[in-house]
C-alpha positions as CSV (number, residue, x, y, z in Angstrom):
1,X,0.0,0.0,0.0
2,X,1.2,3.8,-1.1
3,X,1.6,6.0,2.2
4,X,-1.6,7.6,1.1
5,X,-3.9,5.1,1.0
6,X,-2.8,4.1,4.5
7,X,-3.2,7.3,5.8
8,X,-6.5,8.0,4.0
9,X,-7.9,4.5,6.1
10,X,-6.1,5.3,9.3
11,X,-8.2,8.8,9.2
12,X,-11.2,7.1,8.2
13,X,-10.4,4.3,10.9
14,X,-9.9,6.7,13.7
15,X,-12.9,9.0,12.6
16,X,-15.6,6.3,12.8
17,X,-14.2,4.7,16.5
18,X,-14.6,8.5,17.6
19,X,-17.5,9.3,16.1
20,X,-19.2,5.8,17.1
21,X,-17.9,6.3,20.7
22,X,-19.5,9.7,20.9
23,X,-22.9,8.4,19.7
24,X,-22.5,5.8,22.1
25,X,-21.8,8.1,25.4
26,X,-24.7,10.2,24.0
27,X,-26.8,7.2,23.9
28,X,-26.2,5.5,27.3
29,X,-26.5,9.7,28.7
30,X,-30.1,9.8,27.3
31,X,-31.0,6.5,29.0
32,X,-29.5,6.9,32.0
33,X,-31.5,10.7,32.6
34,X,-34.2,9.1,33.4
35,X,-33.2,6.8,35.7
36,X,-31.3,9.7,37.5
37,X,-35.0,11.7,37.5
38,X,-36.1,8.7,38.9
39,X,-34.0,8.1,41.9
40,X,-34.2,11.7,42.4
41,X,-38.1,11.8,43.0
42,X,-37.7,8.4,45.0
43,X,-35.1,10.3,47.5
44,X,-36.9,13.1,47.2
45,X,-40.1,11.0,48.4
46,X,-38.0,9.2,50.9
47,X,-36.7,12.1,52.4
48,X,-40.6,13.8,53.3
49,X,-41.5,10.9,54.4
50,X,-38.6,10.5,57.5
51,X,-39.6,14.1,57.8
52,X,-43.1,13.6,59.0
53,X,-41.7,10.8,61.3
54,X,-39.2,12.8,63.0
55,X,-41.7,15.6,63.2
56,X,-44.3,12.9,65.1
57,X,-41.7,11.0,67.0
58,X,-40.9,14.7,68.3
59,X,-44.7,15.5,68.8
60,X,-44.8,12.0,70.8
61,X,-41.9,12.5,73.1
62,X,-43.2,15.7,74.1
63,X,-46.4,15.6,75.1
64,X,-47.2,16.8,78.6
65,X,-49.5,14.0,79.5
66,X,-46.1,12.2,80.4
67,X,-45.4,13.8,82.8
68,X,-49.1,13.0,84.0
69,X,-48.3,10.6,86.9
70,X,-45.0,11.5,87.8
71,X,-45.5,15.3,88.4
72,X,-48.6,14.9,90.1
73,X,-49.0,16.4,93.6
74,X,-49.7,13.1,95.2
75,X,-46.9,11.8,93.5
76,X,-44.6,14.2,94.6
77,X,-45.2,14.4,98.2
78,X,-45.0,10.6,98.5
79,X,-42.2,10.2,96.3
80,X,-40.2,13.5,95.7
81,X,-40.2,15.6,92.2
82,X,-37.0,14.2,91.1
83,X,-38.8,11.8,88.8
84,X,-40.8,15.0,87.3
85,X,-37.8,16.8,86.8
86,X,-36.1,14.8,84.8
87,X,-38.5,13.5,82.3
88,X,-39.5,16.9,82.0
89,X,-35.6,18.0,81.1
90,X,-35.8,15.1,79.1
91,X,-39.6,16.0,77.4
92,X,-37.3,19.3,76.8
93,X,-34.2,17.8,75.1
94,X,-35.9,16.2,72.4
95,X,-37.1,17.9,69.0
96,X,-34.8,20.5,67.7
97,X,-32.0,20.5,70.4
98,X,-33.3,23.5,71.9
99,X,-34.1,22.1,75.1
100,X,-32.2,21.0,77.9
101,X,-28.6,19.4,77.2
102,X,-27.9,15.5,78.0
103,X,-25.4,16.6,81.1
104,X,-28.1,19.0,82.5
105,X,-30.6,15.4,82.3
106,X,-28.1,13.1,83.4
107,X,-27.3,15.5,86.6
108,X,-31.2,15.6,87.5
109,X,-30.8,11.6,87.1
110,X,-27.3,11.0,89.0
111,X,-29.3,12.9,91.7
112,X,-32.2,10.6,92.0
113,X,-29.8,7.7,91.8
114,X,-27.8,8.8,94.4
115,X,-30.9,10.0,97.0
116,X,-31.9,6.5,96.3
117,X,-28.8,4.7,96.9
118,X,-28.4,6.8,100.2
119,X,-32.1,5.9,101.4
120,X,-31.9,1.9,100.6
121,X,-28.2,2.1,102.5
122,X,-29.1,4.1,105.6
123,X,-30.9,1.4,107.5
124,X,-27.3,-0.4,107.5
125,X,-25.6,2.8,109.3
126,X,-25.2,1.7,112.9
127,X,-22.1,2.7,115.6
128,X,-19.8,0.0,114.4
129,X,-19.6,2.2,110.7
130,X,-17.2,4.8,112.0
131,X,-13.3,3.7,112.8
132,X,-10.8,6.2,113.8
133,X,-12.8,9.2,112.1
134,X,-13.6,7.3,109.2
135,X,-16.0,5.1,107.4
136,X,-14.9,1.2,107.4
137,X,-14.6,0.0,104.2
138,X,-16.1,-3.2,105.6
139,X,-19.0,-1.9,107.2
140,X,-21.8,-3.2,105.8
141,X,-23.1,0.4,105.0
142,X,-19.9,1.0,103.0
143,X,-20.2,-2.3,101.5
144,X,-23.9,-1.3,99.8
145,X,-22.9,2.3,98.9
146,X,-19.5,0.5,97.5
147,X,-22.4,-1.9,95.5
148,X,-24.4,1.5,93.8
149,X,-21.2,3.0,93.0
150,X,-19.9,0.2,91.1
151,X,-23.2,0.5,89.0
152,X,-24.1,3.7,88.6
């Protein structure tokens, strides 16, 4: 073959790979558009619908009627407020993150916990608790606060 002939079918060779290749991109871009629209409207979808069920699991987890029992007067005399405090702070934390912070629950908690702790221990307080100025690790008072604190 003359060096023109080759050349004329390497340009010819080279112009239908690129020009097939280009149809071909356009092709699969035209197919896939739609399936893009697709998945877009389906997230879209997806994404209202986890919306609404924040926006009711918020609605839920503050309604006052929880605190119904625990933050009734009768309640409270017999038992203290602590319980109404903090499912109130926690009634609060939820939603938007307005509310009250985690630490500011967790203190009302650590509170009840340890007023707890101190009334189921108490009854084992007795003269035998106190050596040499300080509270015997063996006591059986120090053995039940020892028991909460390894817990709590």
């Amino acid at each position: 073959m003359d060096p023109l002939t080759l050349g004329l079918v390497a340009f010819l060779s080279g112009g239908l790979l690129t020009g097939g290749s280009m149809w071909l991109v356009k092709v699969r871009s035209e197919a896939g558009d739609g399936n893009a629209a697709e998945i877009i409207a389906s997230i879209g979808t997806l994404k209202s619908e986890l919306e609404s069920a924040r926006a009711e699991a918020t609605r839920n987890l503050t309604e006052p009627d929880l605190l119904e029992v625990a933050c009734s007067k009768e309640y409270m005399v017999e038992q203290g407020d602590l319980l109404c405090r903090e499912l109130f702070c926690r009634m609060n934390r939820q939603g938007d993150g307005q509310g009250a912070s985690g630490a500011e629950c967790d203190s009302i908690s650590n509170q009840a916990n340890s007023v707890l702790m101190l009334g189921i221990c108490a009854p084992y307080w007795d003269e035998a608790t106190i050596v040499n100025g300080g509270l015997d690790q063996n006591s059986r008072y120090a053995q039940c606060i020892k028991v909460f604190g390894d817990r709590k």
